[in-house]
C-alpha positions as CSV (number, residue, x, y, z in Angstrom):
1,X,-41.1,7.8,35.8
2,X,-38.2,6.7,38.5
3,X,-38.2,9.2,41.8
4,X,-34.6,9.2,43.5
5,X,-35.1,8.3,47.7
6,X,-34.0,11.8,48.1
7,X,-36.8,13.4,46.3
8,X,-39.8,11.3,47.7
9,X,-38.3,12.0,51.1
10,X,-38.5,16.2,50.2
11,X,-42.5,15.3,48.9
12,X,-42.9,13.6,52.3
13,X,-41.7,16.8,54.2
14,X,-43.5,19.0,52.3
15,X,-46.6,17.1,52.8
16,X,-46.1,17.2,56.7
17,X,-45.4,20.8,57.0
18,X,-48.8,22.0,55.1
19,X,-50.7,19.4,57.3
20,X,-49.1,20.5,60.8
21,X,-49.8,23.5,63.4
22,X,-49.3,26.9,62.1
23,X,-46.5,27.4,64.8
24,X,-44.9,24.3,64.2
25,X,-41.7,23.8,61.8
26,X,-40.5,21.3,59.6
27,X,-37.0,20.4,58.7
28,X,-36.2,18.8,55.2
29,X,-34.1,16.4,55.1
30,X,-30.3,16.4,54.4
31,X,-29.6,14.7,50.6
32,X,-26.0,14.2,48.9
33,X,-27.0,14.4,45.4
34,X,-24.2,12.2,43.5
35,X,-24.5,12.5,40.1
36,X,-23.6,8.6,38.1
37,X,-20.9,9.1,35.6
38,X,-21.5,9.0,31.9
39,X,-19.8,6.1,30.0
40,X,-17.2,7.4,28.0
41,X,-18.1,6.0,24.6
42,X,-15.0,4.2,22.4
43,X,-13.8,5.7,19.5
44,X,-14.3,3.8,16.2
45,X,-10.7,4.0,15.8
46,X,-9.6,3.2,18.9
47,X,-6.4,0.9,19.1
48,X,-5.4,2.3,15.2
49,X,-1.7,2.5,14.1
50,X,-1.0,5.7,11.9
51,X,2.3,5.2,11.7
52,X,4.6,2.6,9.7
53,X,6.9,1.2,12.6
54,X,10.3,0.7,12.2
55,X,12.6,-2.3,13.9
56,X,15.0,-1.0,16.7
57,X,17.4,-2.9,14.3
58,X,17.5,0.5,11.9
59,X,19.8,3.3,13.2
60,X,19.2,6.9,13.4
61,X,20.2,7.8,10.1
62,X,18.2,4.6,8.6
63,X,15.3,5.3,10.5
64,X,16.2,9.0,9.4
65,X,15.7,8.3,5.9
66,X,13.0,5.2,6.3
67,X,10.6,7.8,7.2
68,X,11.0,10.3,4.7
69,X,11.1,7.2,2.1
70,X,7.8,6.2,3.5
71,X,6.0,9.8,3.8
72,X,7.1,10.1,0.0
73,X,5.7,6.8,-0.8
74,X,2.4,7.8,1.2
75,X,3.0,11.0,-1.3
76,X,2.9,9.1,-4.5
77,X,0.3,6.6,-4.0
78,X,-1.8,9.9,-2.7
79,X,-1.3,11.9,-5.5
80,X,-2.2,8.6,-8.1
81,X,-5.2,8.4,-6.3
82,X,-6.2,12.0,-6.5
83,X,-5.2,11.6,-10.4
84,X,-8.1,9.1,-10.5
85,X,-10.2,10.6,-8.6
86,X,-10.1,13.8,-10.9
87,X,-9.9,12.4,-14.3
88,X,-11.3,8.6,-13.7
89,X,-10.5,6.1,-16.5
90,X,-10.7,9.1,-19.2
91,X,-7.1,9.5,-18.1
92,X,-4.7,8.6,-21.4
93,X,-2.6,7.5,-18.6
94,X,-5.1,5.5,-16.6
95,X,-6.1,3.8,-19.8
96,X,-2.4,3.1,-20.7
97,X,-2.0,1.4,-17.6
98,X,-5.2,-0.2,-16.7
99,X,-7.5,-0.5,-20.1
100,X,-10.5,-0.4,-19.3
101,X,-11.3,-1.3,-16.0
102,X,-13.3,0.3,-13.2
103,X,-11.2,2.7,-11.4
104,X,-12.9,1.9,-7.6
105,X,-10.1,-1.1,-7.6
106,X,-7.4,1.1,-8.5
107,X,-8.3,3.9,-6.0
108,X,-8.5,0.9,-3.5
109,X,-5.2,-0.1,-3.9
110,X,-3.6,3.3,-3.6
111,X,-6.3,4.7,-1.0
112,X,-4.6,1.3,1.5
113,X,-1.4,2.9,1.6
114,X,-2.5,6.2,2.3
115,X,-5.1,5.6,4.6
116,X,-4.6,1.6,5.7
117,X,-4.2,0.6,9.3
118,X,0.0,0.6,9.8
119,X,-0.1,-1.9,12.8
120,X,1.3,-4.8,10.7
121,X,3.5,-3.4,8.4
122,X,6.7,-3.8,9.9
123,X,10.1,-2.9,8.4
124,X,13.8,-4.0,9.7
125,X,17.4,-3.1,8.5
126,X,19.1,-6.2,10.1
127,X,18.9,-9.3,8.2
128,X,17.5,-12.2,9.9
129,X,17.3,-14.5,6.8
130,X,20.7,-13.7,5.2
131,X,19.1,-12.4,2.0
132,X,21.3,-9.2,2.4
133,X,24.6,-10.5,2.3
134,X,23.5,-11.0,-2.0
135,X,25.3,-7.3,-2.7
136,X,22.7,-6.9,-5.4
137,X,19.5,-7.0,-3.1
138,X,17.7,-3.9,-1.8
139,X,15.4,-6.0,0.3
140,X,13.1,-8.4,0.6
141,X,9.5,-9.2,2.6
142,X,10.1,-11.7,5.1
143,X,7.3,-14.0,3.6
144,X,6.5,-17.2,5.1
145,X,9.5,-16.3,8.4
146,X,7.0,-13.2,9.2
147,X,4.8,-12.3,7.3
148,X,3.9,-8.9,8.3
149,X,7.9,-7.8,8.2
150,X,10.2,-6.7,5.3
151,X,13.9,-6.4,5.8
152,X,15.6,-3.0,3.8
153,X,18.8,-4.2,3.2
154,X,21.9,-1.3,2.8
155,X,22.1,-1.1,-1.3
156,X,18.6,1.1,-0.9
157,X,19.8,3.4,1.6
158,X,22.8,4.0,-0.6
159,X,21.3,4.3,-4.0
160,X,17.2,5.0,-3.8
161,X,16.4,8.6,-5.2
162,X,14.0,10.9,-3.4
163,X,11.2,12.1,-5.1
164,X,12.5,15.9,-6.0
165,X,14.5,14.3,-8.4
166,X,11.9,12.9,-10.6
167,X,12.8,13.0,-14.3
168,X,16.4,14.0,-13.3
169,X,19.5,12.6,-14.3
170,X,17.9,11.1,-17.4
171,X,15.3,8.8,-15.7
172,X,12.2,7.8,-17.8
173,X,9.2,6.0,-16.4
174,X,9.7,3.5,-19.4
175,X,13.4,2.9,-19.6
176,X,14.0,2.7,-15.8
177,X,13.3,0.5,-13.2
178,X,10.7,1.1,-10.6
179,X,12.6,1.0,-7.7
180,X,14.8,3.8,-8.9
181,X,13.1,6.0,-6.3
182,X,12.4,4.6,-2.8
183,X,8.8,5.6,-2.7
184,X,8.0,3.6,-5.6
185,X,10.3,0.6,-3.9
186,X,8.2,0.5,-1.2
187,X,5.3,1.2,-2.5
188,X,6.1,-2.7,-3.7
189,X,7.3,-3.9,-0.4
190,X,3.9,-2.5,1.2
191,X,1.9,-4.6,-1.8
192,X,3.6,-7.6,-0.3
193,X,2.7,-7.4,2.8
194,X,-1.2,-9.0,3.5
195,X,-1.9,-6.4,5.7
196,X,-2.0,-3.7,2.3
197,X,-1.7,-6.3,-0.2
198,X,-4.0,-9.0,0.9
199,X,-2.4,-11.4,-0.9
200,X,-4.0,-9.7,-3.9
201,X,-1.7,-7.2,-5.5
202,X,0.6,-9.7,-7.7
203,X,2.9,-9.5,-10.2
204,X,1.5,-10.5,-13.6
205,X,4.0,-8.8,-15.3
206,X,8.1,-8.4,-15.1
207,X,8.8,-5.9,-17.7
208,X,6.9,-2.4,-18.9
209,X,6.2,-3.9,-21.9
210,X,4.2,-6.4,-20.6
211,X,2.3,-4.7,-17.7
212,X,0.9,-2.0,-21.3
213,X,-0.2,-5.5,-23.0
214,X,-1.3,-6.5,-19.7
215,X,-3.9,-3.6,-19.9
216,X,-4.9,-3.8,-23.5
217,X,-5.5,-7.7,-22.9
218,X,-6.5,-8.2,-19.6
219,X,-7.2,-5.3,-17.7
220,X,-9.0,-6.6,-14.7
221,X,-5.8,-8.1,-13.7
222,X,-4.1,-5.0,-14.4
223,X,-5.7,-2.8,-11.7
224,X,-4.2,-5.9,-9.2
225,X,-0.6,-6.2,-10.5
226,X,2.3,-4.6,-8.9
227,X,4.1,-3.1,-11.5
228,X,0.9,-1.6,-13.3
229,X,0.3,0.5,-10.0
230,X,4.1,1.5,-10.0
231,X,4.3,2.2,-13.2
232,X,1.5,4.3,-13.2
233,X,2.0,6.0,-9.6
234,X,5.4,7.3,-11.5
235,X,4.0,8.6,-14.3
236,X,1.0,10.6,-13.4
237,X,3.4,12.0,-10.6
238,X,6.2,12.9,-12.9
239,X,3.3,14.4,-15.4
240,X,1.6,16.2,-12.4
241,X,3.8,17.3,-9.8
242,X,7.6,17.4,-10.9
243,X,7.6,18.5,-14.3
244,X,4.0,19.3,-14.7
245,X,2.5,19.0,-18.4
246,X,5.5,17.4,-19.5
247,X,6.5,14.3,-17.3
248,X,9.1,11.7,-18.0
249,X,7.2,9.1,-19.5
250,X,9.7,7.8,-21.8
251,X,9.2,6.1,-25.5
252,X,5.6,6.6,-26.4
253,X,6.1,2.7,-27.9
254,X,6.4,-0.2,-26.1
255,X,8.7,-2.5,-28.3
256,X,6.7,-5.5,-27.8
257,X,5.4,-8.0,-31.0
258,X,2.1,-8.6,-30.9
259,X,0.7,-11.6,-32.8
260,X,-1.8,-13.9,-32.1
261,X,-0.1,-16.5,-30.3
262,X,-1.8,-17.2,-26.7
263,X,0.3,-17.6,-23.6
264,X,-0.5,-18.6,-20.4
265,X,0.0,-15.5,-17.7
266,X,0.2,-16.1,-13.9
267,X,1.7,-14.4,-10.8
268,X,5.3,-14.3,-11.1
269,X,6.5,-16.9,-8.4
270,X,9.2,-18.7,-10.2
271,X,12.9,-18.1,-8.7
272,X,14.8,-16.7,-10.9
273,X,18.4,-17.6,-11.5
274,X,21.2,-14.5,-10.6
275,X,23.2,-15.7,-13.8
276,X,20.5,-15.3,-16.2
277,X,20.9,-12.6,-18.5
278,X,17.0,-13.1,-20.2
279,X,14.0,-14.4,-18.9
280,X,10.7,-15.9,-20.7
281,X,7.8,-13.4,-20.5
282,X,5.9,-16.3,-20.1
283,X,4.8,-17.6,-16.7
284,X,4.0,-21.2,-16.3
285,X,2.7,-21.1,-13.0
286,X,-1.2,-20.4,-12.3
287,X,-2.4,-17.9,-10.5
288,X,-3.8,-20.4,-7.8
289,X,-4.5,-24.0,-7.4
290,X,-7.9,-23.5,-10.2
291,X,-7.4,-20.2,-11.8
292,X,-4.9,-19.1,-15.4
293,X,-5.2,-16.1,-17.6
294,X,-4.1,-15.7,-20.8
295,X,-3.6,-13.0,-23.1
296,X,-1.7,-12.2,-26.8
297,X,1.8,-11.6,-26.3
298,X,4.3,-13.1,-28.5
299,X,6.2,-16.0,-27.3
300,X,9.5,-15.3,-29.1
301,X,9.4,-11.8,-26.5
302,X,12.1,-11.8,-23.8
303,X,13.2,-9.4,-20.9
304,X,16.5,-8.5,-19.0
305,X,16.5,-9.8,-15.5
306,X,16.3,-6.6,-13.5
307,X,19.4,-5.8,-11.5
308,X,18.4,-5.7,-8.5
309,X,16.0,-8.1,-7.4
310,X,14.7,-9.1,-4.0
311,X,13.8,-12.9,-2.4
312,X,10.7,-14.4,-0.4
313,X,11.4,-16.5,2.3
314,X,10.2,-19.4,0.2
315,X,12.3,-18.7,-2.7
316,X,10.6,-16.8,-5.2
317,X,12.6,-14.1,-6.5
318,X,11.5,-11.0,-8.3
């Protein structure tokens, strides 16, 4: 037990007045007592960033419509994860998308974008690397020239849809691109970007068709490919939330052959050429220096080049 100076001194005066003359008097002594501040502990989240910056290169009305782009994309991936959550992989539409697999990776992915740290997820609206001046481009992540940074080039502020138009104007989940709304578009973008995506979330697939035989022949990679998550992100919002128990899922069949001829499956990393109408479903490149997948998909199968397409630093176009 630890005595402050000021109490022993007030036990030592105590002590003297019992033992002196009944006339005489004792004065205690004078003590400041200074109470020792308390260490303010650090919050566990101290230093977080909760909100997506945006460049001082985007202008109001870009920055205007950045943010409502990005709470609606926060919106979507929210409400897929919710989905999950509630139904698991008994969903028809988690199954559809995903096979099999454990849902925890799948909640993971969405759960990043609702709930990940924001610090390095920076997006512009100049165009450093020129990739904007292609009219067709929406916008591309900055890749290896800065790698926490994508640039949103003018074609998405001029033609992305909002969300309250889901299964309007004749869009279908299957017939449609993904980045017909600008959630899902930048629910891509953010994939991209290490800080969301890790370098994990790939694209394994470049048409609907193949992200549904994706699932049905290897779902594991499903649950970490790009389009799977769009692709399912839109429907289970469309089925859910704007037109609930109906949806816009589009043809119930995918159109694709399937025969037992093997083909080698990989992230999609090969540039692709503006002038090419059709591309080969198959991927030649692995997904890293050690590691292919394959799966049955017939090798005769081709797909449209989508229209709008956006560029890595390095190259690779998708």
């Amino acid at each position: 037990m630890y005595w402050s100076q000021c109490a022993i001194l007030g036990v030592v005066a105590s002590i003297a007045m019992v033992h002196a003359a009944p006339t005489a008097t004792a004065t205690l002594p004078a003590c400041e007592v200074t109470e020792q501040a308390t260490p303010t502990p650090r919050a566990w989240d101290d230093g977080a960033t909760n909100e997506f910056p945006i460049h001082a290169s985007c202008n109001a009305t870009e920055t205007r419509q950045l943010k409502k782009a990005l709470a609606e994309t926060v919106e979507l991936a929210d409400h897929a994860k919710l989905h999950v959550l509630r139904w698991a992989n008994t969903s028809a539409a988690y199954q559809k998308y995903f096979g099999n697999a454990s849902t925890a990776e799948v909640i993971g992915w969405f759960d990043k974008v609702v709930r990940g740290d924001r610090g390095r997820t920076l997006f512009r609206c100049d165009n450093p690397d020129g990739n904007c001046d292609i009219p067709t481009w929406g916008g591309h992540w900055r890749g290896e020239n800065a790698t926490d940074e994508t640039v949103i080039c003018p074609l998405s502020y001029e033609t992305r849809r909002d969300l309250e138009e889901m299964c309007a104007s004749g869009y279908n989940v299957a017939d449609w691109e993904t980045n017909t709304y600008f959630a899902s578009d930048l629910l891509h973008r953010l994939y991209h970007m290490p800080a969301i995506g890790e370098g994990h979330v790939e694209h394994f697939s470049e048409t609907y068709a193949e992200a549904l035989e994706l699932a049905r022949s290897n779902a594991s990679y499903a649950t970490h490919n790009s389009d799977s998550l769009q692709y399912f992100a839109l429907e289970v919002y469309a089925y859910d939330v704007a037109v609930p128990g109906i949806g816009c899922a589009g043809p119930t069949a995918d159109h694709s052959d399937h025969d037992n001829t093997t083909t080698t499956v990989s992230a999609i990393t090969e540039p692709l050429s503006p002038a090419d109408a059709t591309t080969s479903s198959a991927a030649s490149a692995p997904t890293s220096a050690t590691e292919q997948i394959t799966y049955a998909l017939s090798a005769s199968t081709t797909s449209s080049a989508p229209q709008e397409c956006h560029t890595h630093a390095d190259g690779t176009r998708h």
